[in-house]
C-alpha positions as CSV (number, residue, x, y, z in Angstrom):
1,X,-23.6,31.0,-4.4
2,X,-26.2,29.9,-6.7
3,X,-28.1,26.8,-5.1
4,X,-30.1,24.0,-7.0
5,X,-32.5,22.0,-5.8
6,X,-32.2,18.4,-5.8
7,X,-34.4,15.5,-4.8
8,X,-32.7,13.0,-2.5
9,X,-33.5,9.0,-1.3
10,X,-32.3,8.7,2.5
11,X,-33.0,5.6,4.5
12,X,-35.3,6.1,7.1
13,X,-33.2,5.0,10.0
14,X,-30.2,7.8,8.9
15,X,-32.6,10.0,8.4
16,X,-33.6,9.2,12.1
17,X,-30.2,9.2,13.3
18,X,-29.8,12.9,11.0
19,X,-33.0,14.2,13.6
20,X,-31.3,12.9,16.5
21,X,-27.9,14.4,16.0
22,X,-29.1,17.7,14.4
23,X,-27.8,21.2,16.0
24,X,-30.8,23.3,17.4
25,X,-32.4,25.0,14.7
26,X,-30.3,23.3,12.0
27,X,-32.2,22.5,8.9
28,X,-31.3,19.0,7.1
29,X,-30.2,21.2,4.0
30,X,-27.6,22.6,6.2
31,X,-26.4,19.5,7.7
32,X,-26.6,17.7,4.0
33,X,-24.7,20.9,2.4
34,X,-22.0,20.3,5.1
35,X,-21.8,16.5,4.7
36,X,-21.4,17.1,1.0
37,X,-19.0,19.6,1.1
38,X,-17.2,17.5,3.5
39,X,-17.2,14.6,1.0
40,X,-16.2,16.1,-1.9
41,X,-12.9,17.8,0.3
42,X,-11.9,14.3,1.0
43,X,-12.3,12.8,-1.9
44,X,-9.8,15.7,-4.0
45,X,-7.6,15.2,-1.1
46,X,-7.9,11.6,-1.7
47,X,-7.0,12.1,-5.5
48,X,-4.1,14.2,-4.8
49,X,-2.6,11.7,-2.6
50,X,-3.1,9.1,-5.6
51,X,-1.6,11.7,-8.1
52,X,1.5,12.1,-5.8
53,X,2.0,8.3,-5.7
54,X,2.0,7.8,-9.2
55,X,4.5,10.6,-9.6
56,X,6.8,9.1,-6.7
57,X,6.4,5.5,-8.7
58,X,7.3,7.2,-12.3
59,X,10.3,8.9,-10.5
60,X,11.4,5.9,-8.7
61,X,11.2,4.0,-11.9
62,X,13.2,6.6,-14.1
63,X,15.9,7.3,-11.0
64,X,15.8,4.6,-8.6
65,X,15.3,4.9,-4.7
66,X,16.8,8.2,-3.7
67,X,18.9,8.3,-0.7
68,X,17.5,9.5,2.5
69,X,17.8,13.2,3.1
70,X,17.8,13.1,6.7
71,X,20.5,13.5,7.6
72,X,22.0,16.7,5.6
73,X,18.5,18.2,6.7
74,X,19.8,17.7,10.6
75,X,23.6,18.8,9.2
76,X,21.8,21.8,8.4
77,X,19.9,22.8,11.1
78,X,22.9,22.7,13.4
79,X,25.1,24.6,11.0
80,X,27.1,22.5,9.5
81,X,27.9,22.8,5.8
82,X,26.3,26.0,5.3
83,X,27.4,29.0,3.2
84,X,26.2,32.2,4.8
């Protein structure tokens, strides 16, 4: 992966807390990599979620509350209603 370096700001007591929590020889461009990497994964996940709520709104708009599926899921499971 190609890397680029960056210059960074943190305050000095994170940066104390980073040195206290660090893993043996873990380097703060590993743990700041990580945290990144981290942040970015929630944040899509996070946008995702919001992109499936608008949908749900649109298609609650255009069609109304749908009726719980439940039920037929259950009827299913058991065997009931299917066509093997």
């Amino acid at each position: 992966m190609k890397q680029e370096a960056v210059t960074i700001c943190i305050p000095a007591d994170l940066l104390e807390q980073a040195r206290q929590f660090r893993e043996g020889s873990e380097s703060f461009n590993d743990m700041i990599v990580e945290a990144i990497a981290s942040e970015v994964q929630r944040r899509r996940s996070l946008a995702a979620h919001q992109c499936i709520v608008a949908r749900s709104a649109e298609v609650q708009a255009k069609t109304g509350i749908q009726p719980s599926s439940v039920k037929l899921i259950r009827q299913l499971r058991v065997g009931e209603g299917r066509r093997d």
